[in-house]
C-alpha beads as a LAMMPS data file, in Angstrom:
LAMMPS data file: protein, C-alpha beads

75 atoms
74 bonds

1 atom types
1 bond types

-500.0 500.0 xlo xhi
-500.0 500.0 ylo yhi
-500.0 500.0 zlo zhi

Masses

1 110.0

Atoms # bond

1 1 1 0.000 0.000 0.000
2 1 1 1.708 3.390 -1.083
3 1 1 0.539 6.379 0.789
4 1 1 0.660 10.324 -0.564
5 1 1 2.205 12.672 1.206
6 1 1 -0.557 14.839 1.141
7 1 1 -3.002 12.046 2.669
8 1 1 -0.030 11.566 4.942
9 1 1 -0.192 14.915 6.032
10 1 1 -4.235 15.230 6.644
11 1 1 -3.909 11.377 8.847
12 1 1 -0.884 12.469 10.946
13 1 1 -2.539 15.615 11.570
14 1 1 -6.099 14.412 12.617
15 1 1 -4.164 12.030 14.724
16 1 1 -2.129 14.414 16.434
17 1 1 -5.353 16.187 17.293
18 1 1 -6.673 13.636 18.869
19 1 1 -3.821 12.297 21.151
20 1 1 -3.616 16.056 21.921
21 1 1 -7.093 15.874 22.917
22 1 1 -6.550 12.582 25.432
23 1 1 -4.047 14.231 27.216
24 1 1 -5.622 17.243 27.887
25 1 1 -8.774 14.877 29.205
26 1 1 -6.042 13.516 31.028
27 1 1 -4.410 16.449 32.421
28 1 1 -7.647 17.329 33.860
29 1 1 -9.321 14.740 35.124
30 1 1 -5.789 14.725 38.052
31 1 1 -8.126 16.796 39.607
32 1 1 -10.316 14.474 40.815
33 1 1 -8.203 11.559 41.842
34 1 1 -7.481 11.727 45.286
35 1 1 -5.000 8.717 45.395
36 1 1 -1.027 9.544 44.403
37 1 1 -0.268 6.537 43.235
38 1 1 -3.157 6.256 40.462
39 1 1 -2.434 10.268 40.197
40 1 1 0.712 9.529 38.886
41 1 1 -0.045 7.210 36.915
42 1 1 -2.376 9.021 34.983
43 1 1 0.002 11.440 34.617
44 1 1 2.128 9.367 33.196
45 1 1 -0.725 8.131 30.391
46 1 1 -1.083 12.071 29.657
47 1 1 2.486 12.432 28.814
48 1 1 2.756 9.560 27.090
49 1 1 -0.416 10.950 24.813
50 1 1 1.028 14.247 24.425
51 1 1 4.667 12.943 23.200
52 1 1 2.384 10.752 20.520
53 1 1 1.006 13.723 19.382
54 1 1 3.834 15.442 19.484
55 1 1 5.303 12.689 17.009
56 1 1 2.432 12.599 15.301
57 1 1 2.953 16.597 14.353
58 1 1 6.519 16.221 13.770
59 1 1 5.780 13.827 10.746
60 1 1 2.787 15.444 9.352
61 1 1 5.047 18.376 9.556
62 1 1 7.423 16.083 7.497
63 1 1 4.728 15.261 5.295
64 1 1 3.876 18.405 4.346
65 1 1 7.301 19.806 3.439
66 1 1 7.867 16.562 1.269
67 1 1 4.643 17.264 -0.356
68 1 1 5.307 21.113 -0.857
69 1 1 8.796 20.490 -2.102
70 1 1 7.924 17.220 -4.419
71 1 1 8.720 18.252 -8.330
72 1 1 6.068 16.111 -9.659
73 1 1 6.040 12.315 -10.389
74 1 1 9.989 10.360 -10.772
75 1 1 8.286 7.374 -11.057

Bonds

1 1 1 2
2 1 2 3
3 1 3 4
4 1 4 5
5 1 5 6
6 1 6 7
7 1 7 8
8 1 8 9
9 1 9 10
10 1 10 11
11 1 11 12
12 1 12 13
13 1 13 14
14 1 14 15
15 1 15 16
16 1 16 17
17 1 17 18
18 1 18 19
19 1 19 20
20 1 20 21
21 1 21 22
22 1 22 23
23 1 23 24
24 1 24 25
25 1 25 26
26 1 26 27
27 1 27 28
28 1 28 29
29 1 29 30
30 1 30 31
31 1 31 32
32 1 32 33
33 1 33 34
34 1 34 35
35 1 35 36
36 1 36 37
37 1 37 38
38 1 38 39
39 1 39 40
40 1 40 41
41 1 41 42
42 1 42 43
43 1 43 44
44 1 44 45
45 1 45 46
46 1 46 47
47 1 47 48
48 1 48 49
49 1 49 50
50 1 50 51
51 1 51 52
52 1 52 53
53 1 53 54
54 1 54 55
55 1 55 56
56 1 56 57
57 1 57 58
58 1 58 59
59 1 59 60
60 1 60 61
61 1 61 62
62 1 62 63
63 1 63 64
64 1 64 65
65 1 65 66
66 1 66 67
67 1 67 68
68 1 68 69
69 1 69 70
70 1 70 71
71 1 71 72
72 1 72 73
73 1 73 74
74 1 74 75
């Protein structure tokens, strides 16, 4: 299966909004937990969603510049 760049782009991108979104959930349901233990480890999850996105960004980011700098088909 050969992905676009482009379609590359739009996935990474929708994905990265949506880890972004589970670790803000994340962030602010600590609130509520009253134990440490089971605070910190749903701390831990956030971060771990937030990096993903982060990664997820980076290579739509990558993506994007391939697809912006492509000079048409070498195929």
């Amino acid at each position: 299966m050969k992905l676009s760049a482009q379609m590359t782009m739009w996935f990474g991108g929708i994905f990265a909004v949506i880890c972004y979104a589970v670790a803000i959930q994340g962030f602010l349901s600590l609130r509520e937990l009253a134990d440490a233990s089971v605070a910190s480890d749903a701390q831990g999850f956030a971060w771990f969603w937030a990096f993903l996105g982060t990664v997820a960004a980076v290579f739509s980011g990558v993506s994007w510049w391939i697809a912006r700098t492509e000079k048409g088909d070498r195929g």
